[in-house]
KEKE-3310 file (N, C-alpha, C; in steps of 0.2 Angstrom, whole numbers, plus 5000, padded with zeros to 4 digits):
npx = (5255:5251:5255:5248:5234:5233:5231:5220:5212:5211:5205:5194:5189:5185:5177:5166:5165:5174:5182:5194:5200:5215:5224:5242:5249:5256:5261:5259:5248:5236:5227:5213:5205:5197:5182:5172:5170:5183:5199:5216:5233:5249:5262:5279:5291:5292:5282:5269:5252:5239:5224:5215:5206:5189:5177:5178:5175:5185:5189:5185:5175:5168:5169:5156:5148:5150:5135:5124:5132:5138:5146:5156:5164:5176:5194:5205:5222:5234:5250:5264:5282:5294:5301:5313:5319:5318)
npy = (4886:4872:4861:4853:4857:4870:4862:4852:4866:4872:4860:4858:4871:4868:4858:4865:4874:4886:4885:4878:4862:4860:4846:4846:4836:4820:4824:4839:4851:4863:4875:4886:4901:4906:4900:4896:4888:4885:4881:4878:4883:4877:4884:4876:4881:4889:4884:4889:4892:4896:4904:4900:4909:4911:4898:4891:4876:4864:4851:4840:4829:4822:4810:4796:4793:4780:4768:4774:4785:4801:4816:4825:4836:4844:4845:4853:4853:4862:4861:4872:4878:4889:4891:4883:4878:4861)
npz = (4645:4637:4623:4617:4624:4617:4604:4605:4607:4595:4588:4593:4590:4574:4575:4579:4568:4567:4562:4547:4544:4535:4526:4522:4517:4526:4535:4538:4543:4543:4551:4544:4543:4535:4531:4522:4505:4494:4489:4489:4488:4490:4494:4493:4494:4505:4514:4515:4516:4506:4500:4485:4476:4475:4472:4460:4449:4451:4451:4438:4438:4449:4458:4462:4477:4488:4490:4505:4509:4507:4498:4509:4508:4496:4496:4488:4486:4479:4475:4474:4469:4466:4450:4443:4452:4464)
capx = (5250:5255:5257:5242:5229:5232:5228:5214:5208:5211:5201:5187:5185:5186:5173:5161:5167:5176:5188:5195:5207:5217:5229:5246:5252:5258:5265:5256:5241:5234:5218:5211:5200:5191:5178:5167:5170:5187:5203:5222:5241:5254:5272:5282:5296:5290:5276:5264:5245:5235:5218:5213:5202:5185:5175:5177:5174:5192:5189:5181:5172:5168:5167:5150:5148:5146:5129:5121:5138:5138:5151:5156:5167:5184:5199:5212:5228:5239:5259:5271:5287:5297:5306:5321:5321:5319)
capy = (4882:4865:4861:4848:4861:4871:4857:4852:4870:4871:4855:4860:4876:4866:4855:4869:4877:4892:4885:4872:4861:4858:4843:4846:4829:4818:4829:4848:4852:4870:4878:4890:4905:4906:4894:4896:4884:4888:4878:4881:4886:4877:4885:4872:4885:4894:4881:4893:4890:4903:4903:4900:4914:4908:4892:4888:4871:4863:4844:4840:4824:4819:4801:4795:4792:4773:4767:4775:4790:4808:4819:4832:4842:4841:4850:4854:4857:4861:4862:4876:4879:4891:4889:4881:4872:4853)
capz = (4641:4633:4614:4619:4626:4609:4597:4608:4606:4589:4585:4595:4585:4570:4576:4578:4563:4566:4557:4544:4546:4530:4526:4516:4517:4533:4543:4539:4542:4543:4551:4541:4544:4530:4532:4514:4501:4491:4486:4492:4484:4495:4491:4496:4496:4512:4518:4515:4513:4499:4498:4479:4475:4472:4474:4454:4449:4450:4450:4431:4437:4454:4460:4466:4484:4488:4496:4513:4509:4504:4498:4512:4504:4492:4499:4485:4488:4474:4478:4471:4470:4462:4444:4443:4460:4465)
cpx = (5253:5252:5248:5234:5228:5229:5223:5210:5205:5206:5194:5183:5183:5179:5166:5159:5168:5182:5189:5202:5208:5225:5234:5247:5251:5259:5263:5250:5239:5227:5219:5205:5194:5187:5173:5171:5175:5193:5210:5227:5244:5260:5274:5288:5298:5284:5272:5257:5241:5230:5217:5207:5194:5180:5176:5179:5183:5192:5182:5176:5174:5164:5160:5152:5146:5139:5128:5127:5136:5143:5152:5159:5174:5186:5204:5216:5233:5248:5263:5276:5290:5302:5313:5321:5318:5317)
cpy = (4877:4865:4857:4852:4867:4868:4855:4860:4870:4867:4857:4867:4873:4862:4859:4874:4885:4891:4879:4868:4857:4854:4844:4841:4826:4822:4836:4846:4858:4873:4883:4894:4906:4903:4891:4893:4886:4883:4883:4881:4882:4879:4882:4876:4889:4891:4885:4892:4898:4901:4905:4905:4911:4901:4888:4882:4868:4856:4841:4835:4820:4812:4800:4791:4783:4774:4771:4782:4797:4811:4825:4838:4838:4849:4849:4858:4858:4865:4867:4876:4884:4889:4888:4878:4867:4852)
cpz = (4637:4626:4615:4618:4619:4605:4598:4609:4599:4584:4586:4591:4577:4568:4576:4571:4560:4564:4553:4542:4539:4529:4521:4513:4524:4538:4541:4537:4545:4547:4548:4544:4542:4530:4525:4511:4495:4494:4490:4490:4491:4492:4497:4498:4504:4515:4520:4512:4510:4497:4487:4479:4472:4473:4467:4455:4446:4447:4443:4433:4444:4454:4461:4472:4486:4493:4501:4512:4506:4505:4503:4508:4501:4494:4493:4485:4480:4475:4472:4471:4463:4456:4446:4450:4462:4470)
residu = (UNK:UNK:UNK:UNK:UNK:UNK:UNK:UNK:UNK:UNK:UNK:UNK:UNK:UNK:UNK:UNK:UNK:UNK:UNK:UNK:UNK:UNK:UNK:UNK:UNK:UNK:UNK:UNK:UNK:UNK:UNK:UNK:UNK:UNK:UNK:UNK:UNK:UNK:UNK:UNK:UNK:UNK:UNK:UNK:UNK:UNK:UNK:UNK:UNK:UNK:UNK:UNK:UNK:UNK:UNK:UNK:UNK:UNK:UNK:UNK:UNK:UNK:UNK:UNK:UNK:UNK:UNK:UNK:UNK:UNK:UNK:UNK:UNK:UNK:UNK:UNK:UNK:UNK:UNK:UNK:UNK:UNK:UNK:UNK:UNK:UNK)
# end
């Protein structure tokens, strides 16, 4: 099976929403299981993603949507790393 035929499966789950695809930055991006409405922990130390417990309200003071637009969703990621390391 090719790298190809993976990411194209992948997506297509994504697309129907058996899954969610979550960006770390440029170059990581994760699908997810979980599919319900909840926030994520990256340890950069082991480029692990960790579902945030909950749907609580994380961003104080959402933007308004320009004209003809609506808000899909907000993905936050928030980056750890262990004490003491750079």
């Amino acid at each position: 099976m090719s790298l190809a035929t993976v990411y194209n499966t992948l997506h297509q789950f994504t697309e129907v929403g058996l899954l969610r695809q979550v960006a770390v930055d440029g170059s990581k991006t994760y699908f997810d299981t979980n599919t319900t409405t909840h926030h994520h922990f990256f340890v950069e130390d082991d480029n692990e993603l960790v579902d945030i417990p909950g749907a609580e309200e994380i961003v104080g003071k959402m933007p308004a949507a320009p004209a003809g637009y609506e808000v899909a969703r907000i993905d936050v990621v928030v980056r750890l790393r262990r004490k003491g390391r750079k």
